[in-house]
C-alpha positions, 0 to 999 in steps of 0.5 A: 462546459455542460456534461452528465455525470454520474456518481456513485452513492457513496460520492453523491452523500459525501457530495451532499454533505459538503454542500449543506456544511458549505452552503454552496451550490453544487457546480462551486463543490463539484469543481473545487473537488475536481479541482484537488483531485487533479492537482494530486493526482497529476502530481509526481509521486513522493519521493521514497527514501531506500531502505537498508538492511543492516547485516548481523554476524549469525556466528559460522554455520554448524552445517556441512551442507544444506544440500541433503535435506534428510542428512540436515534432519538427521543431524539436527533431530539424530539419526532416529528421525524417521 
């Protein structure tokens, strides 16, 4: 199959260096890479193992509530806050 294909230039060194290194030509490279490319990105994506949280005792709460933002303030800095 014949197409035009344009790359970018960071693609056209990296291309150019691989063939010098190879020496092969261009149609062998372009197609091996393509080749790679493909199989990993038409792969299923790897399999993530579930990540747990494992809780720890704090100790009780020495609040009442956390409902009154200033009366949390005043119990933690004294009633002198403001």
């Amino acid at each position: 199959m014949r197409t035009t294909l344009s790359l970018d230039d960071d693609v056209a060194a990296l291309l150019a260096r691989v063939r010098k290194a190879r020496k092969a030509g261009l149609k062998q490279i372009v197609n091996e890479a393509l080749r790679s490319g493909l199989r990993v990105m038409a792969a299923p994506p790897a399999k993530r193992s579930a990540f747990h949280t494992r809780p720890v005792a704090l100790g009780r709460c020495f609040l009442p509530e956390f409902d009154d933002v200033s009366g949390v303030i005043a119990f933690l800095e004294g009633e002198q806050h403001k």
